[in-house]
Every structure is written in structure tokens, then in C-alpha cells.
Z-matrix of the N, CA and C atoms (Angstrom, degrees):
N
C 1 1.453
C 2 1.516 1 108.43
N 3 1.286 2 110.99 1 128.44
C 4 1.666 3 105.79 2 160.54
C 5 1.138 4 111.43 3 -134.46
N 6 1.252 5 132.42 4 -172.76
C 7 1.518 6 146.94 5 -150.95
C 8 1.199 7 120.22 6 -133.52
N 9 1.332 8 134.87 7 113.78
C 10 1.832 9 121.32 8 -177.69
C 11 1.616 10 103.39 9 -70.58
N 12 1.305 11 91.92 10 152.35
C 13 1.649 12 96.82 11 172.76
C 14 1.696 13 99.87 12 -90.35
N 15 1.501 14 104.05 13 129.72
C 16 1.294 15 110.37 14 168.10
C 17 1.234 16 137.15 15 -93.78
N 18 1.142 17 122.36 16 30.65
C 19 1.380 18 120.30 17 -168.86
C 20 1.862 19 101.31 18 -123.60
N 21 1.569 20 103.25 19 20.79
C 22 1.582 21 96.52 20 170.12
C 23 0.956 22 115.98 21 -88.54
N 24 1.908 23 106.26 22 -126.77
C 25 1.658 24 97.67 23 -177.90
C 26 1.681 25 102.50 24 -105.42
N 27 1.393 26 109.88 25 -174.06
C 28 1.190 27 121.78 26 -178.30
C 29 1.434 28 113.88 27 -144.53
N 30 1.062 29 154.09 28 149.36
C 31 1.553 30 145.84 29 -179.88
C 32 1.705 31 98.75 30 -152.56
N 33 1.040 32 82.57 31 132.80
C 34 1.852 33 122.99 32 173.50
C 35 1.382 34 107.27 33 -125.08
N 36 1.845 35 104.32 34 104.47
C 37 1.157 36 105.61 35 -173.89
C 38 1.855 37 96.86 36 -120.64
N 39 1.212 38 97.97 37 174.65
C 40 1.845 39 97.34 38 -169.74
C 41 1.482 40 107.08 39 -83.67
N 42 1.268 41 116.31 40 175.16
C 43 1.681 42 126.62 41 -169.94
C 44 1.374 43 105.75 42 -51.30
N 45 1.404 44 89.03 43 -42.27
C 46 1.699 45 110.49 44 -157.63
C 47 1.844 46 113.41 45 -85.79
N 48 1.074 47 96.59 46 8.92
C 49 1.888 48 105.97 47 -174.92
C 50 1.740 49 96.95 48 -61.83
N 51 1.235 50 86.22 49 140.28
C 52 1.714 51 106.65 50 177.21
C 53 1.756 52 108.83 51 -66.79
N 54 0.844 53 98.21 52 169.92
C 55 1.797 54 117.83 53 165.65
C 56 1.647 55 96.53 54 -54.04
N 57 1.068 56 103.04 55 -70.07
C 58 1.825 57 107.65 56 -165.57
C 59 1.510 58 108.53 57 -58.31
N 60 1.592 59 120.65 58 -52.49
C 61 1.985 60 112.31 59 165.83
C 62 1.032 61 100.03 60 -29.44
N 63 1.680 62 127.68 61 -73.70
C 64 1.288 63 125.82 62 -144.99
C 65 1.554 64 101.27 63 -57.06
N 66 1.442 65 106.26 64 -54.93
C 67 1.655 66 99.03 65 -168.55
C 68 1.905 67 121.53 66 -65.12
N 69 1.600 68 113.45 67 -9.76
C 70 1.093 69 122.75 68 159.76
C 71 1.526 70 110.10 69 -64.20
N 72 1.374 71 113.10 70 -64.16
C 73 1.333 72 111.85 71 -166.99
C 74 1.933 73 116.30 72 -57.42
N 75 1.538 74 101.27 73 -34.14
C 76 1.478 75 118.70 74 -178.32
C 77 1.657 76 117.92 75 -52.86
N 78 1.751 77 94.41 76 -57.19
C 79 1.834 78 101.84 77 160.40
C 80 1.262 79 123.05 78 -58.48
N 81 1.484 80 117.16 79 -57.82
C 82 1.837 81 114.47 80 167.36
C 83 1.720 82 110.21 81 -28.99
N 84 1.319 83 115.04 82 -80.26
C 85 1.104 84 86.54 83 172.41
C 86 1.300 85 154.42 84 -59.30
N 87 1.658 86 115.14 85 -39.45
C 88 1.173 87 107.30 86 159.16
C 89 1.904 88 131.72 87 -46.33
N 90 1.255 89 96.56 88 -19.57
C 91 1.781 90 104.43 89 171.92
C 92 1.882 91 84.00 90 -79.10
N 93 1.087 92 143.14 91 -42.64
C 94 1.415 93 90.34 92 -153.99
C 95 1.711 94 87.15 93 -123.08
N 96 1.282 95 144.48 94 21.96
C 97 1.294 96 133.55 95 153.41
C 98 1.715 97 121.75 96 -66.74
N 99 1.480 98 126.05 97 149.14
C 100 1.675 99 123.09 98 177.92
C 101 1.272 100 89.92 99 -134.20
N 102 1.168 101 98.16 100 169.63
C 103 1.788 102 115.28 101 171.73
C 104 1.609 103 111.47 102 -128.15
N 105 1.134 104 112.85 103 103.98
C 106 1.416 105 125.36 104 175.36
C 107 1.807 106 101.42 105 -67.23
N 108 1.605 107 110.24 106 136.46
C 109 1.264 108 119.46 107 151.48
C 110 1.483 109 130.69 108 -79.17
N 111 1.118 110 133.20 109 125.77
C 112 1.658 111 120.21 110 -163.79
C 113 1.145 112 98.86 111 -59.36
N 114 1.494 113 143.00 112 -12.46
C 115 1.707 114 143.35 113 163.76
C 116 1.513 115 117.55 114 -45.41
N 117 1.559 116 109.59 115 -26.10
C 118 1.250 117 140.68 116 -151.86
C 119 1.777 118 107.98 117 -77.05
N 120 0.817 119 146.36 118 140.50
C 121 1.867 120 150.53 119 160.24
C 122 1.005 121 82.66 120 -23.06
N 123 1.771 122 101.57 121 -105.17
C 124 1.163 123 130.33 122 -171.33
C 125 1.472 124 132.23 123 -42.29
N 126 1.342 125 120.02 124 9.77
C 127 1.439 126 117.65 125 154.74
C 128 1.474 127 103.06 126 -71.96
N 129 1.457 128 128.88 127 -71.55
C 130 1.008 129 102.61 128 -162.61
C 131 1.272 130 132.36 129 -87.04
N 132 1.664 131 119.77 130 23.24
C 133 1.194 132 140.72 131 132.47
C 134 2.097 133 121.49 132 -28.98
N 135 1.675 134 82.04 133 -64.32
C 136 1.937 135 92.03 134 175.83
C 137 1.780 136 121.18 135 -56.14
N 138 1.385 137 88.41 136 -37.09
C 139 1.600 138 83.56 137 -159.76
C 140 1.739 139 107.91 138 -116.26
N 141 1.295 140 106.88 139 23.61
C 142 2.085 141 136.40 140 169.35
C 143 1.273 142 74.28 141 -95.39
N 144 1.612 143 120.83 142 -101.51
C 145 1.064 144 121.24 143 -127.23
C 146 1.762 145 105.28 144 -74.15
N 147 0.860 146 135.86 145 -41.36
C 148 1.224 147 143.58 146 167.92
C 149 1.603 148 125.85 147 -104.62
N 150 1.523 149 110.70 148 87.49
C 151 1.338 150 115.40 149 178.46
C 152 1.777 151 117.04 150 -30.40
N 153 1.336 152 115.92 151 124.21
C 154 1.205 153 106.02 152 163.01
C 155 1.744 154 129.13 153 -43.06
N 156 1.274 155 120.87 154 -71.59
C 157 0.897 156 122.58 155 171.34
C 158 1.667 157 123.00 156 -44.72
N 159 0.942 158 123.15 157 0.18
C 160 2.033 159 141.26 158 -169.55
C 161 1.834 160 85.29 159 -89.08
N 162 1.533 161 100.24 160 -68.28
C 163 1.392 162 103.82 161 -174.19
C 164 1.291 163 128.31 162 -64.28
N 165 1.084 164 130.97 163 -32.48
C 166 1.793 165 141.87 164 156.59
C 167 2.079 166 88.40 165 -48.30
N 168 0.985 167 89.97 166 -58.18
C 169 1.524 168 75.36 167 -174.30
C 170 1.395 169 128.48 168 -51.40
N 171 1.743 170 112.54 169 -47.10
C 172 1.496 171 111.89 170 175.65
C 173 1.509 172 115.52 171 -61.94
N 174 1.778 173 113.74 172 -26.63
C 175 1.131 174 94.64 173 171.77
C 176 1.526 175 138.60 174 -87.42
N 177 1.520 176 102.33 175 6.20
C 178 1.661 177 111.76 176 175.20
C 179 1.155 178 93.43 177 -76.59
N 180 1.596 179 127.51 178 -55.19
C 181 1.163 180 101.35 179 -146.91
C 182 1.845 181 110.48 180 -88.11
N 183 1.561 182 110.62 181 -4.99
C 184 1.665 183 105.36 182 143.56
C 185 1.213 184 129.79 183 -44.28
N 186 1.500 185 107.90 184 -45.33
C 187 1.673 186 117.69 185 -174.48
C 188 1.540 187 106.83 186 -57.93
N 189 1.453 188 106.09 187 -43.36
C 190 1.699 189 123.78 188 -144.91
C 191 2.031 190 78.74 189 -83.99
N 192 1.253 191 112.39 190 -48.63
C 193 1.726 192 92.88 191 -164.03
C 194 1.611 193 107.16 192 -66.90
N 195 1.730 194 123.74 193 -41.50
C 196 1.079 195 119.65 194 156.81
C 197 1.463 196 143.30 195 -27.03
N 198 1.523 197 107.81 196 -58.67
C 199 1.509 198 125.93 197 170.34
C 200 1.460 199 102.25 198 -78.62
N 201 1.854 200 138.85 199 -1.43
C 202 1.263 201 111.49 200 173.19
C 203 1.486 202 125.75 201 72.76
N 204 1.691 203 120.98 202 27.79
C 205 0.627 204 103.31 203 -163.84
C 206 1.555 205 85.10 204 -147.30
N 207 1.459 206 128.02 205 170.17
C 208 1.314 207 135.80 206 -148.43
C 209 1.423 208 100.77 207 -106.87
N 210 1.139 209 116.83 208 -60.00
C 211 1.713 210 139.65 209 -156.19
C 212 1.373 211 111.65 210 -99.55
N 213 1.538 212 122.89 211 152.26
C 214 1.242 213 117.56 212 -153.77
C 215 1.992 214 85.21 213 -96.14
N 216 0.925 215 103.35 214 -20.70
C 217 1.590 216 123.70 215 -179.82
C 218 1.322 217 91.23 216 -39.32
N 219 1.877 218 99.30 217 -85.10
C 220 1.188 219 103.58 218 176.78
C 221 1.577 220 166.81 219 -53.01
N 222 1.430 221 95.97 220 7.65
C 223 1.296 222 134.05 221 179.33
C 224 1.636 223 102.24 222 -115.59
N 225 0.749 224 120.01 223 -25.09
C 226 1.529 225 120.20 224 168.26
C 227 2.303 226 124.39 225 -93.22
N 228 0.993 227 69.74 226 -5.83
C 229 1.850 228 90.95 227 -176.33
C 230 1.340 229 111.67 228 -43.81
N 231 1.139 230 127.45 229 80.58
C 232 1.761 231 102.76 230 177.89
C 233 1.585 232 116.97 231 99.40
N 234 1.664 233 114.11 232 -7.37
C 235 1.164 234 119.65 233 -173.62
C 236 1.811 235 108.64 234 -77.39
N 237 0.948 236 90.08 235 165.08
C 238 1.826 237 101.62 236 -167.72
C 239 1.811 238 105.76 237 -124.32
N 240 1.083 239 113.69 238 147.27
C 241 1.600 240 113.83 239 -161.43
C 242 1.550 241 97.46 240 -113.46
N 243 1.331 242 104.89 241 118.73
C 244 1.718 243 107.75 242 169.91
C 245 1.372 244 118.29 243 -123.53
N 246 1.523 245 131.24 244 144.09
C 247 1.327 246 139.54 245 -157.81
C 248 1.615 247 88.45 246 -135.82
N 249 1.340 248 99.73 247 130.72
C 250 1.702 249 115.33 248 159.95
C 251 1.315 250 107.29 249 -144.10
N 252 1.646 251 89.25 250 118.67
C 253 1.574 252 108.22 251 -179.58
C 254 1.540 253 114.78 252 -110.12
N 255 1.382 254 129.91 253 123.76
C 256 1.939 255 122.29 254 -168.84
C 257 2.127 256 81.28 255 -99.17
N 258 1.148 257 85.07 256 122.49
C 259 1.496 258 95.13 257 156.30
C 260 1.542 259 110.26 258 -116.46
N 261 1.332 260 99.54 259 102.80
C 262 1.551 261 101.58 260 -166.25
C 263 1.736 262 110.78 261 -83.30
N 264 1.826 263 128.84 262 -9.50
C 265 0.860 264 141.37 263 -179.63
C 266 1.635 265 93.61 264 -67.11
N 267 1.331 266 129.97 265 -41.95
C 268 1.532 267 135.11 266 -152.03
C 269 2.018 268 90.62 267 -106.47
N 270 1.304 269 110.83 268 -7.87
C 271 1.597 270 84.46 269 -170.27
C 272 1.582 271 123.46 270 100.39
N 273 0.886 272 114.58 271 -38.62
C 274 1.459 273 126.48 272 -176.07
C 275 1.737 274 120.23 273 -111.23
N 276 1.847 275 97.86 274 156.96
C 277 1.398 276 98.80 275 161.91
C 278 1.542 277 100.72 276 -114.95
N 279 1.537 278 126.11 277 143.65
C 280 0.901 279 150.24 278 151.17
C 281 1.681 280 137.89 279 -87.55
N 282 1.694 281 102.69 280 112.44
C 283 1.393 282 105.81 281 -168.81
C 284 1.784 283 118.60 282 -112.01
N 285 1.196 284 113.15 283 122.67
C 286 1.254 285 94.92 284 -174.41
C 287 1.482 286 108.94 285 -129.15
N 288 1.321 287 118.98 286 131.92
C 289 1.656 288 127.97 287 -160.82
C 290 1.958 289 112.44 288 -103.83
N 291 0.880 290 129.24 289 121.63
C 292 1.053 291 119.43 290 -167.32
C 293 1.587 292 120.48 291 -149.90
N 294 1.240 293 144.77 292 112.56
C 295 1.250 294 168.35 293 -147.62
C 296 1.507 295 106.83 294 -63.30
N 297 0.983 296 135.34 295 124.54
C 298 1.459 297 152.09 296 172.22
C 299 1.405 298 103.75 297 -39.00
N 300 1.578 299 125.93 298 135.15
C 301 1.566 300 126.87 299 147.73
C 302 1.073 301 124.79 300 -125.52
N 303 1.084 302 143.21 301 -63.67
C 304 1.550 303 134.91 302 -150.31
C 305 1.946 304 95.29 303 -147.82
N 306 1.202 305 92.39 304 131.89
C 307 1.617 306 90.55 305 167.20
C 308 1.682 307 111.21 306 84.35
N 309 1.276 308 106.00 307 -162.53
C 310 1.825 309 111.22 308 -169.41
C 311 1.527 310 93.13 309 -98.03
N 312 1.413 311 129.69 310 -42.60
C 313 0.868 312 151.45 311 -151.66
C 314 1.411 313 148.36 312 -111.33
N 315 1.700 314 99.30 313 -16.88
C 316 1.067 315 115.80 314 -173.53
C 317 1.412 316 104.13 315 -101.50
N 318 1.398 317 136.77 316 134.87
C 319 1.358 318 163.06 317 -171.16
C 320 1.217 319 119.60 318 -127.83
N 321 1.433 320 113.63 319 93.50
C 322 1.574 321 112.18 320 -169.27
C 323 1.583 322 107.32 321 -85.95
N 324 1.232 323 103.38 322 141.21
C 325 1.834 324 135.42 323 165.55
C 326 1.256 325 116.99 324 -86.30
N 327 1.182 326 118.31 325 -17.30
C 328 1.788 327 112.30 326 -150.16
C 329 1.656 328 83.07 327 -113.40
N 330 1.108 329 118.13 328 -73.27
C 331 1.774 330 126.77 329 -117.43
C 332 2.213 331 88.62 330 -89.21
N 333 1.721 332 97.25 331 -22.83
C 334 1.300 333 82.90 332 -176.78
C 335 1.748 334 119.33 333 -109.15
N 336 1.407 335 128.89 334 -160.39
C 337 0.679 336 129.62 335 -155.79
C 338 1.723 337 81.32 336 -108.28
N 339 1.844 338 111.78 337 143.38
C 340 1.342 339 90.06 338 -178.87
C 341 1.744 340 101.99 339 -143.94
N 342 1.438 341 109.27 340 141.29
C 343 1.870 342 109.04 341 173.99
C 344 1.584 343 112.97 342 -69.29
N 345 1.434 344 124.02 343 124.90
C 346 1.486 345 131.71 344 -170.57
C 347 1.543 346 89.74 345 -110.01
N 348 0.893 347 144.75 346 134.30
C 349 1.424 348 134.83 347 121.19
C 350 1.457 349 130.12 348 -134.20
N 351 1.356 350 102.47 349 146.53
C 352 1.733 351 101.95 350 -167.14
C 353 1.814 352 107.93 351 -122.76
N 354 1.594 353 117.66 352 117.77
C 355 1.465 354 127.38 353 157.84
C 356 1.330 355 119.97 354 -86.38
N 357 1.253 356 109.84 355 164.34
C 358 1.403 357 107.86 356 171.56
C 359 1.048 358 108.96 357 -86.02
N 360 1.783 359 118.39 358 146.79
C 361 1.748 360 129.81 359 166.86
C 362 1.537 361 111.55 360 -30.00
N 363 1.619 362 130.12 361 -10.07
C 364 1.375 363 132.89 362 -171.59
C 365 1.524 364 123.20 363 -116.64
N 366 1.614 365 83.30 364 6.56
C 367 1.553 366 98.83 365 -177.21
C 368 1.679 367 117.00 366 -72.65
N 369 1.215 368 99.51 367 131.22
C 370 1.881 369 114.45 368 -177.65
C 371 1.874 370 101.01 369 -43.86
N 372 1.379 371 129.98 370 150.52
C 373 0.821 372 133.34 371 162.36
C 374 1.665 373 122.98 372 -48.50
N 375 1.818 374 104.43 373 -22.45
C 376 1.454 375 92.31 374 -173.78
C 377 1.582 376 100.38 375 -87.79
N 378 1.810 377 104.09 376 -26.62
C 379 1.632 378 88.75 377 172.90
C 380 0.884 379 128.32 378 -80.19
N 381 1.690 380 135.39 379 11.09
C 382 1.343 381 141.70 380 156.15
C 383 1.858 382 105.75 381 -71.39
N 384 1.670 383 96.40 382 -43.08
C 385 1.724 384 79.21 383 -179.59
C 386 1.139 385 127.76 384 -65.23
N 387 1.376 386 130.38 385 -38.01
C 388 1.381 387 165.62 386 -158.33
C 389 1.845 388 103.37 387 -65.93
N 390 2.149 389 92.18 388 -41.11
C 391 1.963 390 89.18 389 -158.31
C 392 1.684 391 78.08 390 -79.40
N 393 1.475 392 132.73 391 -21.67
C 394 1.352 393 123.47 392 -156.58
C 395 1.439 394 114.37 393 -91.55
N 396 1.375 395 99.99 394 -10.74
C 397 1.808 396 107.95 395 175.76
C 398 1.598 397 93.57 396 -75.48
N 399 1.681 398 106.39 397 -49.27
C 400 1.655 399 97.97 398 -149.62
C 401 1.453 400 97.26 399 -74.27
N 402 1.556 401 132.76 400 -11.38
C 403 1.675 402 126.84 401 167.97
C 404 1.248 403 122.04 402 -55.01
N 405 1.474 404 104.35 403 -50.84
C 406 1.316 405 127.96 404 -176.48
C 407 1.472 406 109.29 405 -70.97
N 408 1.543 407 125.55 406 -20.34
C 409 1.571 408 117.83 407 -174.27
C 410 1.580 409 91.17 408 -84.91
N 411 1.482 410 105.74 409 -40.15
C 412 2.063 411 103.26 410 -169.44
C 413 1.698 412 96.94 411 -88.23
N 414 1.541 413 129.01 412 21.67
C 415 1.318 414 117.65 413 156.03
C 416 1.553 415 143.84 414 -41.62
N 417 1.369 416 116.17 415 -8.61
C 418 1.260 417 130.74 416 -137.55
C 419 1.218 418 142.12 417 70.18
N 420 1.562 419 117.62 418 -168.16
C 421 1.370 420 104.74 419 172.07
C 422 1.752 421 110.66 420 -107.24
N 423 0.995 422 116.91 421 155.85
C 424 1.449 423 133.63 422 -157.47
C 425 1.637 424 91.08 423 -87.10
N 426 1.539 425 95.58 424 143.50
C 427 1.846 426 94.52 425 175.52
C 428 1.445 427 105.62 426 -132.25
């Protein structure tokens, strides 16, 4: 298990963002996200000084004033869970899209039908947006 460091960037882009935003915004972060090992100092630096769960919180309710909307429900309605991981040892980034189940949090792998797609670490921003639209279209269906 490891932990993202939260104090990078974040991007909130609109419904309507192109292939190419997304794949801008997708590399930005991946350039500046790390993954701490709980072996690590600074893990328990992140989650002492700033409860995990504190921060999931400030950022719903960023999401929730952004999207206009009241309820954590409602900001979660229908949403679909996507993971992009660059394994730069293998060459590639890996995207995997996957359909909402149970809870705030939980993102099932197994039970649904799910969009995979993989670019190479050299892939243009629009073909980062492009592999992450077509994950997200074969995500499943939303419950």
C-alpha cells in the first residue's frame, strides 16, 4: 500500500474538455504526483499531520461547490472511477476505467465490465486523452 502525496496539483477541468485538456492535465500530474511507501519518513508525516480522511473531505466539498451541488450523493451520482498509472520501468501508462458500486469509495474491478487501455510513456497528450476517453466510454455501466 502507498499513499499519494497531496499537496501537489489538482485539475478540475469542465464536462466539455477535449481529448488534448485531458491528456495535458493527465501528464501534469503524473509529472508531479509520488508514491510514498509506509516504510517511508514522510508517510507518517501525511497522515499525523493531516488526517486522511480530513482531506478526502476538503476535496468533496471543492468538488461539491464547483459542480454546484449540495450532497456528497450528488456529486458522486453516476460517477465512474479511473486510475492512470505510468510505469515508466515497462514503457507505458496504464489506464483503467471502472463503474461505481457500493459506498463513496468503493470501485469495483471484478464484478463489472471494465475500459483498459495502455500508451506509451511518449504518448502525445491528445493520445493520452483519446486512450482515457475510450476507457472511460468501455467503463461499464454506472449503478
Amino acid at each position: 500500500m502507498s499513499g499519494a502525496w497531496p499537496s501537489d496539483v489538482r485539475h478540475v477541468l469542465s464536462p466539455d474538455a477535449t481529448a488534448e485538456e485531458l491528456g495535458i492535465a493527465i501528464l501534469d500530474a503524473l509529472t508531479h504526483c509520488r508514491f510514498i511507501p509506509p516504510e517511508h519518513p514522510d508517510f507518517d508525516k501525511l497522515f499525523t499531520k493531516r488526517n486522511a480522511a480530513e482531506l478526502v473531505d476538503a476535496y468533496d466539498a471543492e468538488l461539491m461547490r464547483l459542480a454546484g451541488v449540495k450532497t456528497k450523493k450528488s456529486l458522486y451520482l453516476g460517477s465512474k472511477g479511473v486510475d492512470v498509472t505510468r510505469h515508466t520501468d515497462w514503457g507505458e501508462i496504464r489506464i483503467h476505467a471502472c463503474s461505481r458500486r457500493k459506498g463513496r469509495y468503493f470501485w469495483s474491478r471484478k464484478s463489472d465490465v471494465t475500459g483498459n487501455e495502455t500508451v506509451p510513456v511518449t504518448a502525445s497528450a491528445l493520445e493520452l486523452g483519446e486512450a482515457y476517453l475510450r476507457a472511460l466510454a468501455m467503463g461499464g455501466s454506472v449503478s
